[in-house]
BATIZA-599385 format. One record per residue (C-alpha): x negated, y negated, z; residue number from 1. Coordinates in steps of 0.02 Angstrom, whole numbers, padded with zeros to 5 digits. Example, Ala and Ser with C-alpha at 12.3 -4.5 7.8 and 13.67 -1.06 7.14 Angstrom:
BEGIN
- xx|yy|zz|num
- -00615|00225|00390|1 $
- -00684|00053|00357|2 $
end
This chain:
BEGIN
- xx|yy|zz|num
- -00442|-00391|00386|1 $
- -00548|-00372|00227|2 $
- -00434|-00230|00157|3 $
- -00312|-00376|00118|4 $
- -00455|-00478|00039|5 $
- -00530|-00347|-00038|6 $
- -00336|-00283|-00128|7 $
- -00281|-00468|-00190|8 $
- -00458|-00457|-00259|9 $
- -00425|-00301|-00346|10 $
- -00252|-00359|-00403|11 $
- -00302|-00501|-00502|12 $
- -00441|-00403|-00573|13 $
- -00312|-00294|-00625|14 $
- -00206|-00436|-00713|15 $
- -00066|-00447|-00569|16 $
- 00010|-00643|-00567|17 $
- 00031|-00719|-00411|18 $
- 00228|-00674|-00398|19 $
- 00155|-00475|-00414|20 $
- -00005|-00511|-00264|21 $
- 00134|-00575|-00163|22 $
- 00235|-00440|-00168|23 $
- 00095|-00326|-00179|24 $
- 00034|-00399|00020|25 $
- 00206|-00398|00084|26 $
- 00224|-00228|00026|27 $
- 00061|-00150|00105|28 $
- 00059|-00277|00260|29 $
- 00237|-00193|00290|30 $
- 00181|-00030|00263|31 $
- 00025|-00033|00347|32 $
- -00036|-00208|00391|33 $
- -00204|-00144|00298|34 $
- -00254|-00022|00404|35 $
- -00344|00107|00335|36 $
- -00311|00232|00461|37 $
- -00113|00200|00495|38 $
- 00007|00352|00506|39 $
- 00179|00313|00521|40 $
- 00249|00333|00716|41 $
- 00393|00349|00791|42 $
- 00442|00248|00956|43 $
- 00370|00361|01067|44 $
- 00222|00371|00949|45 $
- 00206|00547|00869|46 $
- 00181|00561|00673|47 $
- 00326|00568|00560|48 $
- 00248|00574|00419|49 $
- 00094|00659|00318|50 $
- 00083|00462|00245|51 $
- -00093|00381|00264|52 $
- -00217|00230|00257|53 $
- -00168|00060|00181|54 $
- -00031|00099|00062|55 $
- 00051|00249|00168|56 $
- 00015|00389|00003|57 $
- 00065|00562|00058|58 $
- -00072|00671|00038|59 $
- -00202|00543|00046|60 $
- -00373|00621|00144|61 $
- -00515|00468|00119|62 $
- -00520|00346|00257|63 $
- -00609|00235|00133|64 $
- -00524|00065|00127|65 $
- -00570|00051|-00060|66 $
- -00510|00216|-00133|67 $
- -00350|00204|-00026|68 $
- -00332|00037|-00105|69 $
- -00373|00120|-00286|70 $
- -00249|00255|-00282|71 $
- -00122|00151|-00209|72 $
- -00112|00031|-00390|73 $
- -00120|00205|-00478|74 $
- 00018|00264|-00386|75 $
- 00120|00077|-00419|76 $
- 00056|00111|-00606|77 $
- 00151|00261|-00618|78 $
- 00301|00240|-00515|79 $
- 00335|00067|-00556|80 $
- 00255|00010|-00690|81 $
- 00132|-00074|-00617|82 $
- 00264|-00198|-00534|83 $
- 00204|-00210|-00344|84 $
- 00376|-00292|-00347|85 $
- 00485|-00169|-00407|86 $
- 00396|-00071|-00257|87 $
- 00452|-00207|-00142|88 $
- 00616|-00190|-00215|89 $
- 00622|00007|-00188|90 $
- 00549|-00021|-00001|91 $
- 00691|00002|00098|92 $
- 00612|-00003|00269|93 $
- 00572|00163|00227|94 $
- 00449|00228|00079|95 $
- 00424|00170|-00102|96 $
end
């Protein structure tokens, strides 16, 4: 997908090492695998979740690839930091 391309692209613009991009793919690829339009399903595949687009933020309303990917380092700014791997760290299998 170019959503991947397009965040590792972002992240180094942004000053993240190569440890941080790492855990900055695993995270989304497990939250989302990059797709801009995933909601989170249960096994018999109805929503669980208001969570949206690449980096699963509640709330989220653009289907936009680029803002999803925007607002998801503004979110890891302010919860974390700006550590995509303390996000890792707080991704349970569930949320960060």
């Amino acid at each position: 997908m170019l959503s991947d391309l397009l965040a590792v692209s972002y992240a180094y613009a942004l000053g993240y090492s190569k440890k941080q991009v790492k855990c900055l793919v695993t995270l989304w690829t497990r939250e989302s695998r990059f797709d801009h339009l995933a909601r989170p399903r249960d096994a018999k595949g109805k929503t669980t979740s208001s969570a949206y687009g690449i980096a699963q933020l509640l709330g989220e309303r653009s289907s936009q690839p680029e803002l999803q990917i925007l607002r998801g380092f503004r979110y890891i700014a302010h919860r974390y930091q700006g550590s995509a791997c303390r996000a890792l760290a707080a991704n349970r299998g569930r949320w960060y």
